[in-house]
C-alpha positions as CSV (number, residue, x, y, z in Angstrom):
1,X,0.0,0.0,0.0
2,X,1.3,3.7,-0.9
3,X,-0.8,7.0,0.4
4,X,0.3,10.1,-0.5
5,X,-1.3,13.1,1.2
6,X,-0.5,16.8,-0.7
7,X,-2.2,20.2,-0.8
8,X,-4.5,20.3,-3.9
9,X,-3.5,21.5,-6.8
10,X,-5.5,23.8,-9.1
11,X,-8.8,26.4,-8.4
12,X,-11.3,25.5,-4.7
13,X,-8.5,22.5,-4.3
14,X,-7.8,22.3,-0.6
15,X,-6.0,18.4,-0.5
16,X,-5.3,15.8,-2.6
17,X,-5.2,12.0,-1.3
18,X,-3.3,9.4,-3.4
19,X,-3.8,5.2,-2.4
20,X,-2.4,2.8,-4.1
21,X,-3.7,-0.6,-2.9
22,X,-1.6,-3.8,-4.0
23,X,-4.1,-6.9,-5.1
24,X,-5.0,-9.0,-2.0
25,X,-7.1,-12.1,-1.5
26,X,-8.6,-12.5,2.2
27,X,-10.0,-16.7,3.4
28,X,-11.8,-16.5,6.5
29,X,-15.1,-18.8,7.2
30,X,-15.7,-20.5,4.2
31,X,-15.8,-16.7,2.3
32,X,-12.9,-16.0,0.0
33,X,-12.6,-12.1,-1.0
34,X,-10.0,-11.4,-4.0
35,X,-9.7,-7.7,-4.7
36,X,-7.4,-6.2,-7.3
37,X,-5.2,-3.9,-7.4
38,X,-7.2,-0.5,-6.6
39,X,-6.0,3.6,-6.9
40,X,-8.3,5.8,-5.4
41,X,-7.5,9.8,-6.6
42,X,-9.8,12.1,-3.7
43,X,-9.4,15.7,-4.2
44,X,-11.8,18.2,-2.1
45,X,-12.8,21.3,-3.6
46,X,-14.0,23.9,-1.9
47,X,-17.2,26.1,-3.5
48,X,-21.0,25.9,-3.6
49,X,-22.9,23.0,-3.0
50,X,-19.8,21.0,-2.2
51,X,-20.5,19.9,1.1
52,X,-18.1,17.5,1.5
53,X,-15.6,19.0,-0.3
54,X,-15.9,21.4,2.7
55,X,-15.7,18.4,5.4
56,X,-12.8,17.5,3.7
57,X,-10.7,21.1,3.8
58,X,-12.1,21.3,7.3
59,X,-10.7,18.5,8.3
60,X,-7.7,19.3,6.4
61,X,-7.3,22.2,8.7
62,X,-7.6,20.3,11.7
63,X,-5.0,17.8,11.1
64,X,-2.4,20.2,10.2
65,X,-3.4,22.8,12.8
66,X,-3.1,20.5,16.0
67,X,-2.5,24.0,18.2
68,X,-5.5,25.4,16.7
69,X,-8.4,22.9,17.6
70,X,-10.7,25.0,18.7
71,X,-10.6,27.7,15.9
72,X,-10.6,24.8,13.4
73,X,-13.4,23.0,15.0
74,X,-15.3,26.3,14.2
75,X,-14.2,26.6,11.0
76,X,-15.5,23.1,10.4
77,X,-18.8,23.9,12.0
78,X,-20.1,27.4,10.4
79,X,-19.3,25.6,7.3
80,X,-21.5,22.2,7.7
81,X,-24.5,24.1,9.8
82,X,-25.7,26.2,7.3
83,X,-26.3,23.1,4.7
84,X,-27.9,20.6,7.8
85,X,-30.4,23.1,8.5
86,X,-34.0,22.4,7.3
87,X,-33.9,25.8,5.5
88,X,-31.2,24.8,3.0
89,X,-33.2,21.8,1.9
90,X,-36.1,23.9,0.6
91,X,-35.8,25.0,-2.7
């Protein structure tokens, strides 16, 4: 397995996570599981309607702000409130 973690690159791109899973075949009760070889490309962007693009670059924030917890924590939270509430599901 290989993960690399960068900053985004390009417009409203806040990270960028790489994984590269090598094939793998599991045996356990009778249940064989074979999965190939898999590369999963996630990159959060950041703009309207892209909620979790925004959990993303929150947590983004978190994990390289340690120190700043609280401020990050707030961040995270004025971003997600206003698109749980029942008022941004109307149309």
């Amino acid at each position: 397995m290989a993960a690399h973690f960068s900053h985004g690159e390009g417009p409203g791109v806040c990270a960028q996570l790489l994984l590269d899973l090598a094939p793998a075949q599991f045996e356990e009760l009778g249940l064989t599981v074979e999965i190939a070889r898999i590369i999963l490309d996630l990159s959060a962007l950041r703009g309207p309607d892209a909620l979790l693009g925004h959990v993303l670059c929150a947590l983004t924030y978190l994990l390289e702000h340690p120190a700043g917890n609280a401020r990050g924590m707030q961040i995270f939270l004025n971003i997600i409130n206003p698109q749980l509430s029942p008022s941004a599901a109307s149309p």
